[in-house]
C-alpha positions as CSV (number, residue, x, y, z in Angstrom):
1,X,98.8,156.6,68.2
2,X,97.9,156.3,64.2
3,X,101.2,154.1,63.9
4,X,100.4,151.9,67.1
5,X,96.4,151.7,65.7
6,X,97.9,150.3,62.1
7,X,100.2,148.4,63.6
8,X,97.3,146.6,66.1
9,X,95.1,146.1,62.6
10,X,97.6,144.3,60.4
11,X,98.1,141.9,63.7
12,X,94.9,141.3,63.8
13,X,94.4,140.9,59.9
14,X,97.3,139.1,60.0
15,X,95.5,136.3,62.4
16,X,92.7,136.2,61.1
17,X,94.7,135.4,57.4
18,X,96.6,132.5,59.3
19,X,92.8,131.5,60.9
20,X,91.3,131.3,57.1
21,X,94.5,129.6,55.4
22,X,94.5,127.2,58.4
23,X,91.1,126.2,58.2
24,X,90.8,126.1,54.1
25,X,93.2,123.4,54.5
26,X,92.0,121.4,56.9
27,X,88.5,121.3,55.2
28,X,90.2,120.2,51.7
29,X,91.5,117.3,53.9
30,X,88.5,116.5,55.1
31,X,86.7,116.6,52.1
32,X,89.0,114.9,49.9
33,X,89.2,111.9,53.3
34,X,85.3,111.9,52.4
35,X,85.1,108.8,50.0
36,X,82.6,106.9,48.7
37,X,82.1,103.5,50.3
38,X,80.8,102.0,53.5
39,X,82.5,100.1,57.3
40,X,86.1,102.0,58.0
41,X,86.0,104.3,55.1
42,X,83.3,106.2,56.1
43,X,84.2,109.3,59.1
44,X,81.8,109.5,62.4
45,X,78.8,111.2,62.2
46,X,78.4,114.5,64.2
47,X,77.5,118.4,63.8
48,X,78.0,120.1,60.6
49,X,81.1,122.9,62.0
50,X,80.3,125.9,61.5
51,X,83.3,127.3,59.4
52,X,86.9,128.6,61.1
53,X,85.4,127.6,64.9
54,X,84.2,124.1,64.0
55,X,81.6,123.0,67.0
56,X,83.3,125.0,69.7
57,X,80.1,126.9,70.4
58,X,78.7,123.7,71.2
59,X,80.7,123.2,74.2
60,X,79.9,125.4,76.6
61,X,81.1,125.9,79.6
62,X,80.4,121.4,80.9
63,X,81.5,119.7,77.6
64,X,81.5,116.5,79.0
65,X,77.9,117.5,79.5
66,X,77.3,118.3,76.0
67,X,79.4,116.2,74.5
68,X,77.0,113.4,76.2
69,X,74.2,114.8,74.9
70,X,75.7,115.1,71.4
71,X,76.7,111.4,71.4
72,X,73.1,110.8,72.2
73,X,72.2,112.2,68.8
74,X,75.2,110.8,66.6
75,X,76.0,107.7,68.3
76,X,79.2,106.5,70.8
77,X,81.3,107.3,68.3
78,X,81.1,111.1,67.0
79,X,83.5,113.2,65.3
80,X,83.5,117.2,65.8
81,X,85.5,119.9,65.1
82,X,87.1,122.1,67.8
83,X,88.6,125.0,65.3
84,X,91.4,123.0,63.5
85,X,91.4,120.3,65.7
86,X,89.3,117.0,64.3
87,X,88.2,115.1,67.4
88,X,86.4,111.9,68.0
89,X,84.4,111.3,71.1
90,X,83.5,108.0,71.9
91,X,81.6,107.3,74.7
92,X,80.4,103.5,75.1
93,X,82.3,100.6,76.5
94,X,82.2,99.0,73.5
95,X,83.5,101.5,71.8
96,X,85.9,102.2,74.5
97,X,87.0,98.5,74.6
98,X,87.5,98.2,70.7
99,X,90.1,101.8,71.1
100,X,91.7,101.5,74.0
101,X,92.1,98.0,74.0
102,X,92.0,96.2,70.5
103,X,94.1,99.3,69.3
104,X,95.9,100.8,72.0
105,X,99.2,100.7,70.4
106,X,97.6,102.9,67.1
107,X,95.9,105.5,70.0
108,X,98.4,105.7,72.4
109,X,99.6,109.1,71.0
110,X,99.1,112.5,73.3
111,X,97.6,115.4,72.1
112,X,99.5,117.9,74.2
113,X,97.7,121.2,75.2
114,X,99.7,124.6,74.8
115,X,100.3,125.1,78.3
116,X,101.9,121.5,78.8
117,X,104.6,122.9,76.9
118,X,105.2,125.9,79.4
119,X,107.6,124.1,81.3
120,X,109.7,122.6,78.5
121,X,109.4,119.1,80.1
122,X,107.3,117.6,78.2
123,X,109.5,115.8,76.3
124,X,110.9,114.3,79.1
125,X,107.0,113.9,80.8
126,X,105.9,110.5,81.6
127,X,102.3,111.8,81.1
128,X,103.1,113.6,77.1
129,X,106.0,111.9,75.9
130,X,104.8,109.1,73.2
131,X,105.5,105.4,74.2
132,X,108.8,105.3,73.0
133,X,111.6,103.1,74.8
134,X,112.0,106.6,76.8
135,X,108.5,106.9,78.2
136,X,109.0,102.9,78.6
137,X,112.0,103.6,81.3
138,X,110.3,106.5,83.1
139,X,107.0,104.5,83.6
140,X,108.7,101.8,85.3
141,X,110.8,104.4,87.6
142,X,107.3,105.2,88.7
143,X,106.2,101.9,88.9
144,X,109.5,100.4,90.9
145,X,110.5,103.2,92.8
146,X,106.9,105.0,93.7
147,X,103.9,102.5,92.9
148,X,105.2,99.1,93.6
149,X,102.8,96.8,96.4
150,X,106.4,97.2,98.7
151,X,107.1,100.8,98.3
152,X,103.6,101.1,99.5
153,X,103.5,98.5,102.2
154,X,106.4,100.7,103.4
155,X,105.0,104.1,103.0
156,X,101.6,102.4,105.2
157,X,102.4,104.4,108.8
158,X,104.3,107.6,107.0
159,X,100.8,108.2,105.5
160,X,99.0,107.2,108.7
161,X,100.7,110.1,110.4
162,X,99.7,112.6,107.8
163,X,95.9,111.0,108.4
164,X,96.3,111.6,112.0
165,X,97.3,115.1,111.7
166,X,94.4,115.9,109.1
167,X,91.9,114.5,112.0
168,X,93.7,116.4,115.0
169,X,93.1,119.4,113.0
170,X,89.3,118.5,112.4
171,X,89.1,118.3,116.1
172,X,90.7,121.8,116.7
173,X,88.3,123.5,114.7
174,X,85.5,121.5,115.9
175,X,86.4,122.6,119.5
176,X,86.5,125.7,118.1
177,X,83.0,125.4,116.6
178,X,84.7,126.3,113.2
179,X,83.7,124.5,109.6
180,X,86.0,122.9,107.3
181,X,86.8,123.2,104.4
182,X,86.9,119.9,103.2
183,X,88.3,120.3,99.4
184,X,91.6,122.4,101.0
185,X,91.9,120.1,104.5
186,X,91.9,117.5,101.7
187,X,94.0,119.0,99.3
188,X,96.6,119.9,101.8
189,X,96.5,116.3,103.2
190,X,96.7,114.8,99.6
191,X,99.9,117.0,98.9
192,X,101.8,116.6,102.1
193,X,101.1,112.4,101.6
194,X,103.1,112.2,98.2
195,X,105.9,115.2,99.6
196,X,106.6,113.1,102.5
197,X,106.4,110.0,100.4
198,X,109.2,111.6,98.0
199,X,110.7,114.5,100.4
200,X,109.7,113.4,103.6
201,X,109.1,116.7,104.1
202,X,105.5,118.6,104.1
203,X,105.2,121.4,101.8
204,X,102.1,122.7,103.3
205,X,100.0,123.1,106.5
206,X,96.7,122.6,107.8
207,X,97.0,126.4,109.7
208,X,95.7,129.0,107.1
209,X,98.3,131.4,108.7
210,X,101.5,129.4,107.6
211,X,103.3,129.5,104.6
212,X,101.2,127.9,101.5
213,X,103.7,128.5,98.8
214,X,103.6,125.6,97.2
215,X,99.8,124.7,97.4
216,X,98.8,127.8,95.8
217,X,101.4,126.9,92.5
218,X,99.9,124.0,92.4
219,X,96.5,125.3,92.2
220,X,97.8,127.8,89.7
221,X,98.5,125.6,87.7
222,X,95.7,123.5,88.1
223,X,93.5,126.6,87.5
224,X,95.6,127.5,84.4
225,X,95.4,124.2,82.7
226,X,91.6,123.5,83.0
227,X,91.0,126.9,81.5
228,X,89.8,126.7,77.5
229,X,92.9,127.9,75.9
230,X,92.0,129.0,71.7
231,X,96.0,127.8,71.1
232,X,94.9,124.6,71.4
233,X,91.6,124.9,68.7
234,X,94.4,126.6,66.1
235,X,97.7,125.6,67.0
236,X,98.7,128.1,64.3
237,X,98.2,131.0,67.1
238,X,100.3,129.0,69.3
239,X,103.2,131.2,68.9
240,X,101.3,134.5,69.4
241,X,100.3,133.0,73.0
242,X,97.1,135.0,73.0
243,X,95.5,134.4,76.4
244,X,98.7,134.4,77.9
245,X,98.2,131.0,79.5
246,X,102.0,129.6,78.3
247,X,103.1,133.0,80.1
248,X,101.0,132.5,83.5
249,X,101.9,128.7,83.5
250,X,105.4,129.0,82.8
251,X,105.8,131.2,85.9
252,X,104.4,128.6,87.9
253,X,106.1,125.5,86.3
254,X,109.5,127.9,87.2
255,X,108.8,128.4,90.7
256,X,107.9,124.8,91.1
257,X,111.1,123.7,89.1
258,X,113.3,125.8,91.2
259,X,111.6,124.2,94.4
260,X,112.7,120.8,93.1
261,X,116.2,121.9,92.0
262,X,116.9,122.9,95.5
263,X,115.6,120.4,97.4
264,X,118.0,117.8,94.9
265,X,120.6,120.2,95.0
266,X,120.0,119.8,99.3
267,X,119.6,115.9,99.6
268,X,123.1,115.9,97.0
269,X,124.9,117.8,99.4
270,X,123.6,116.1,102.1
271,X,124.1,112.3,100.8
272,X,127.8,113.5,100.5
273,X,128.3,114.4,103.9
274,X,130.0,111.7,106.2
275,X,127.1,111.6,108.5
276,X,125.4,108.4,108.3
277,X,121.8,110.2,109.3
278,X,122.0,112.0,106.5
279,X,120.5,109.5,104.3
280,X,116.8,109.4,104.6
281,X,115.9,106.5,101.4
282,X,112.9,107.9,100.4
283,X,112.0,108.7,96.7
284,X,114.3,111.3,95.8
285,X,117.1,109.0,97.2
286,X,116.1,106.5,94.6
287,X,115.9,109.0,92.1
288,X,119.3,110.5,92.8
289,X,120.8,106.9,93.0
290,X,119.4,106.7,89.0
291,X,120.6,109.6,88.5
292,X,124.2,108.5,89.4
293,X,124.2,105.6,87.8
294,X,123.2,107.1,84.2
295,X,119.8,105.9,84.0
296,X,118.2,109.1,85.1
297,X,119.0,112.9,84.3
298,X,118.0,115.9,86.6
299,X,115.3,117.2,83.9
300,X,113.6,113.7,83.8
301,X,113.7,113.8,87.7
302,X,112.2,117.3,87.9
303,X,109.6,116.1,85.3
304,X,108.6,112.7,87.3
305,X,108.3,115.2,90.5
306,X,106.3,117.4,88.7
307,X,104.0,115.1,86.7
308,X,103.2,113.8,90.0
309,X,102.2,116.5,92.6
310,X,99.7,118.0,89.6
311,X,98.6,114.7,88.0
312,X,98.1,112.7,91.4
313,X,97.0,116.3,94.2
314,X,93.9,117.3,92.3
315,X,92.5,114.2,91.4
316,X,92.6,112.5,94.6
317,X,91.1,116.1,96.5
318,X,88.3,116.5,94.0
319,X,87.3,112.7,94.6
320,X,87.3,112.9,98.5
321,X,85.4,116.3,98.4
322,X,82.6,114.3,95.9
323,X,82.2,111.7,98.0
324,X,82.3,113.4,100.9
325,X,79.5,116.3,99.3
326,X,77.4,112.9,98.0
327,X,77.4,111.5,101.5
328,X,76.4,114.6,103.1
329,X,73.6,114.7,100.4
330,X,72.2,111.2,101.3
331,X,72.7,111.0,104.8
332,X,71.9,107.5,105.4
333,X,74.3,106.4,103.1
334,X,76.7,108.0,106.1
335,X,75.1,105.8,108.9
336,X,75.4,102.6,106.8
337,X,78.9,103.6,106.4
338,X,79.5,103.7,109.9
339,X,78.2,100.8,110.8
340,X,80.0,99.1,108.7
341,X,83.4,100.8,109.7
342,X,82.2,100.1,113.6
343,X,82.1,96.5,113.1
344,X,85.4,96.3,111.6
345,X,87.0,98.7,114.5
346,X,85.4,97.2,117.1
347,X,83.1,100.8,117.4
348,X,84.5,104.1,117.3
349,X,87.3,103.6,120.2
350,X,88.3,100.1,118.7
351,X,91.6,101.3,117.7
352,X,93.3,103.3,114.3
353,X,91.9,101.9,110.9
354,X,94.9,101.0,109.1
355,X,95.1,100.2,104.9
356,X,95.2,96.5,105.7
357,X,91.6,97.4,106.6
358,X,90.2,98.6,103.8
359,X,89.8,95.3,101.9
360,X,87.3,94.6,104.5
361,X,85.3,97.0,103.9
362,X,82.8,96.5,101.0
363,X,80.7,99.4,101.4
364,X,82.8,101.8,101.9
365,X,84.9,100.8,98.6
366,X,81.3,100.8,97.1
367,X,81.3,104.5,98.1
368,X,84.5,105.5,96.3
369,X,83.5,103.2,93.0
370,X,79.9,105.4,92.9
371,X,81.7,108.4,93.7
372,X,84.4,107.9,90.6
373,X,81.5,106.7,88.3
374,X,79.3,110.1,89.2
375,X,81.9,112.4,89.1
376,X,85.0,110.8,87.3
377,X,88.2,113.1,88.3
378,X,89.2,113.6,84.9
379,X,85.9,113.2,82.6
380,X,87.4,112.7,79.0
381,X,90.7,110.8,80.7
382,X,93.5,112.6,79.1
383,X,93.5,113.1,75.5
384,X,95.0,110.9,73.1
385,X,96.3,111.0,69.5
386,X,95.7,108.6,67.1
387,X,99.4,107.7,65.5
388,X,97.6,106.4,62.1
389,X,94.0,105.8,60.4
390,X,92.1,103.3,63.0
391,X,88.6,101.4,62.6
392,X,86.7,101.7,65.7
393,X,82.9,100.4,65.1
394,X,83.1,100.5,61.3
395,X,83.7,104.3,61.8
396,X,87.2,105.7,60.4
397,X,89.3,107.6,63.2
398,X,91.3,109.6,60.8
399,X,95.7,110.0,61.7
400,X,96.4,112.7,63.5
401,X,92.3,112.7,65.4
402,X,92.3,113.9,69.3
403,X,90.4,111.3,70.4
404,X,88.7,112.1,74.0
405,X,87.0,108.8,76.1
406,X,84.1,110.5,77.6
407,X,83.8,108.5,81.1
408,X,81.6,110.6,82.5
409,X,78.8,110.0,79.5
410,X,79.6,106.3,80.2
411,X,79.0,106.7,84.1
412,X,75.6,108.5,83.5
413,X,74.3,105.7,80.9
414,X,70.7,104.5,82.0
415,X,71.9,101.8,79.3
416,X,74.6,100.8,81.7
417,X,73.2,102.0,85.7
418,X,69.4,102.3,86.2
419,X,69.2,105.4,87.8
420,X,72.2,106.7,86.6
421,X,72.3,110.3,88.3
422,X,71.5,109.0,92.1
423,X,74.2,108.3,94.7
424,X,74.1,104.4,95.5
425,X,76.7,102.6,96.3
426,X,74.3,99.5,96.6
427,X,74.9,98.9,93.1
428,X,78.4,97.8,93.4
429,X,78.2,95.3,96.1
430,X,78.2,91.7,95.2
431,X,79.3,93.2,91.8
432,X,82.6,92.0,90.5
433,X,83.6,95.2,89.1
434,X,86.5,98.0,89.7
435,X,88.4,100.9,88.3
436,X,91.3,99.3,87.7
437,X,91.3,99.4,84.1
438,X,89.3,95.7,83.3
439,X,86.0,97.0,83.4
440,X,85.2,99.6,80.6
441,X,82.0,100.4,82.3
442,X,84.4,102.1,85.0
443,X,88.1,103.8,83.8
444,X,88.2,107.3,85.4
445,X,92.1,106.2,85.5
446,X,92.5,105.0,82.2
447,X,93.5,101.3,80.7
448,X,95.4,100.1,78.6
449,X,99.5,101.0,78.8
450,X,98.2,104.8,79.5
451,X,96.4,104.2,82.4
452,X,97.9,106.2,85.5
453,X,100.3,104.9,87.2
454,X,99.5,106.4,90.5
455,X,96.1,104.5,90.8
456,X,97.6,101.7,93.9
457,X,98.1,105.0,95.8
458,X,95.4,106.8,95.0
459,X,93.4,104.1,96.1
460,X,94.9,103.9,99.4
461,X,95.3,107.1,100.2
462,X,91.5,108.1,99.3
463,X,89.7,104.8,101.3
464,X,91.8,105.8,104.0
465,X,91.1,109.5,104.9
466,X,87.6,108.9,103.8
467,X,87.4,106.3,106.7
468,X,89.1,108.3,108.6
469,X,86.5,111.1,107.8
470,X,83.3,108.9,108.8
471,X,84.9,107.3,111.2
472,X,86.3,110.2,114.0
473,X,83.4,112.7,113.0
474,X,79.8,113.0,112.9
475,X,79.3,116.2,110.3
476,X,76.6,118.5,109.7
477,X,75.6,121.2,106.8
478,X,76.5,124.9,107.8
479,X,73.5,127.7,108.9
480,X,71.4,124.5,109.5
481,X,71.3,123.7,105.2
482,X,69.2,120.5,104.2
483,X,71.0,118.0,102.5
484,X,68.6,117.8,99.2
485,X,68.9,122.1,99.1
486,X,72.8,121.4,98.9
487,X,74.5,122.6,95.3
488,X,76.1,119.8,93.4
489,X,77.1,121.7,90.5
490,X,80.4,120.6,88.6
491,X,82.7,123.2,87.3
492,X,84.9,121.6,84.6
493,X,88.5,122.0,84.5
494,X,91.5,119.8,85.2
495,X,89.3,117.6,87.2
496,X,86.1,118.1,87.7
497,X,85.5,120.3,91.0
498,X,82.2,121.2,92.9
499,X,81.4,124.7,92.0
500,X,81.0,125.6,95.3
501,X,83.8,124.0,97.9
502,X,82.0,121.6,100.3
503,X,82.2,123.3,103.8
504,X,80.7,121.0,106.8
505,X,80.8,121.4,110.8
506,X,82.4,118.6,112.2
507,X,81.1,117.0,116.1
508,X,82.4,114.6,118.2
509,X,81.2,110.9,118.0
């Protein structure tokens, strides 16, 4: 036991050496990066760090809460210190515009977190890898194989179907006089849209009783990654894992990566039978086609497939459950909805609302644009790196900075919305503004060449079950709740979730 004890105290004398070293010499940097003189020679302002843990104590447990509130003190652009790590946090469009646009090719670095690496993809990861003429030839895969306006168009009744089944299961349970669960009905719908898409197979089911393997590794790693992980603050400890997040993760990147590998290893076998049926030209037939030719290799194919089901599940489910738990909240929001959805059905029996629909339907995109400016999926986008010293508002952004774009500060703004925290879609009608990277009052997917590359079908598939939703359903609170007694607290992570799942009775219209 003595041995084991000393053994346990030079490890942790031993970290805490590495801790001190690490953070003596990132203050000499940034004192000797501290020079006299004024415009992009002079560092943000922001908090004085305390020393070895920087401003992490400033955080909490919503830092894009606090975060906002800091920038309201030093200004839209702000630079803290989370442990070793020197961030800037900019949270104005201006700001936004001048970074993301004006220097996008000097910030278009990642700054990958710990459990990123569990996999050992990431260097093969559309999402991490730096815009090299790799990351050039996996974004357009995405683009011309997944995201294109005719691989869409052709994917319009696949994902019609998987709409269909969410609402016949809505009207089981409400026979039944059960709730739902929106965030998982969503969720499950979300996931079995982009398997089918790439599989055309569903990897999950509506019925709680079936098999929900791979849901519940996605949510483990969704859980895993939104969790604060000290590796990150001093990458130093990185090796030691000390949370055992790379561990966790890694178990769940394997499981999902063996998933893939045997459903390519499947459609292989398969596309070398002689039977002509065998052939089902979805995504992974495109894939496997690159893959033949040279262009692709199985990692990169396993790293697309995986970059996808946890970039594009959890962002899509956390938006529908938000504007679903908003409209519940303002009820009349709901009945304007419907009319509006009536009239372009020809009422509720007036046939099934297809995509080609949405685009006339101005209120009900007005929903998903308030939704998305409320409660942006991912609030500080996905960090970035800057790849040398940038000038951004006469503030230097020193090489090497995390730099994090905090869109949810910018969608709470009274400078930019009056009445910045309540739900009203009004605001966006006769408005020529979107999300789709142009407008810098409104990027929860990015701009610039980092914006996601799933956006055309998250857009699609989120307009249309939320149609589907309002449309097919009337809905009501559970135990008889009122709608302004309702809990709208976020829990940050990943995305950012309700903190308590939405759960609403559904009647027939």
């Amino acid at each position: 036991m003595s041995i084991a004890r000393h053994q346990m105290e030079y490890y942790v004398a031993y970290l805490v050496l590495l801790c001190l070293l690490w953070w003596s010499i990132n203050l000499l940097r940034q004192l000797s990066s501290r020079k006299p003189g004024s415009g992009g020679n002079q560092l943000p302002p922001g908090p004085r760090p305390l020393p070895i843990i920087g401003n992490i104590l400033k955080l909490g447990d919503k830092p894009h809460q606090a975060l906002a509130k800091l920038s309201g003190i030093y200004g839209s652009v702000m630079m803290i210190k989370l442990g070793a790590i020197t961030t800037a946090v900019i949270s104005s469009p201006e700001a936004t515009k001048e970074a993301l646009q004006k220097n996008d090719q000097f910030l278009c670095g990642r700054q990958i977190p710990d459990t990123a690496k569990g996999s050992g993809l990431h260097t093969q990861s559309v999402v991490w890898l730096p815009t090299s003429d790799k990351w050039k030839q996996l974004r357009k895969v995405c683009t011309v194989q997944m995201f294109s306006a005719h691989k869409l168009d052709a994917g319009q009744l696949l994902r019609r179907k998987k709409v269909d089944e969410l609402v016949s299961f809505i009207h089981e349970s409400c026979q039944r006089g059960h709730h739902v669960d929106i965030g998982k009905a969503a969720f499950t719908t979300v996931l079995n849209l982009i398997s089918s898409t790439l599989f055309s197979v569903d990897l999950a089911h509506h019925d709680e009783g079936s098999s929900q393997e791979f849901r519940d590794l996605v949510w483990g790693v969704m859980e895993e990654t939104g969790k604060p992980n000290v590796s990150d603050f001093f990458p130093v400890l990185r090796w030691f894992d000390p949370q055992g997040a790379r561990r966790r993760i890694s178990s769940y990147f394997g499981r999902l990566l063996a998933i893939f590998d045997r459903m390519i290893e499947e459609r292989t076998q398969a596309r070398a039978s002689p039977v002509a049926s065998s052939r089902c030209n979805d995504v992974l037939d495109s894939l496997i086609n690159l893959k033949e030719s040279g262009e692709l290799t199985r990692g990169e194919i396993k790293s697309l497939l995986l970059d996808l089901f946890v970039a594009g599940v959890d962002t899509s489910t956390s938006s529908l459950e938000w504007a679903m738990a908003e409209l519940l909240h303002n009820p009349e929001k709901i009945a304007r909805a419907r009319e509006e959805l009536d009239r372009a059905g020809g009422g509720r029996d007036g046939g099934t609302l297809q995509e080609p629909d949405i685009a006339g339907l101005p209120y009900l995109q007005a929903i998903v644009k308030e939704t998305l400016r409320l409660h942006p999926p991912v609030p500080f986008l996905i960090p970035r790196k800057a790849e040398r010293d940038v000038e951004i508002c006469g503030f230097r952004l020193p090489r090497h900075a995390q730099v994090l774009v905090n869109v949810w500060a910018m969608g709470r703004d009274p400078g930019i919305w009056p009445d910045p925290d309540r739900f009203v879609p009004e605001r966006f009608l006769g408005r020529e503004i979107d999300f789709k990277g142009r407008d810098f009052e409104l990027i929860p997917f990015g701009t610039g060449r980092r914006i996601c590359p799933g956006m055309p079908l998250a857009y699609r598939m989120v307009h249309l079950i939320l149609a589907s939703l309002l449309r097919s359903f009337d809905w009501k609170l559970e135990q008889g709740a009122r709608p302004e007694d309702m809990d709208m607290t976020e829990k940050f992570g990943i995305t950012l979730q309700k903190a308590t799942p939405l759960c609403a009775i559904p009647m027939e219209v």
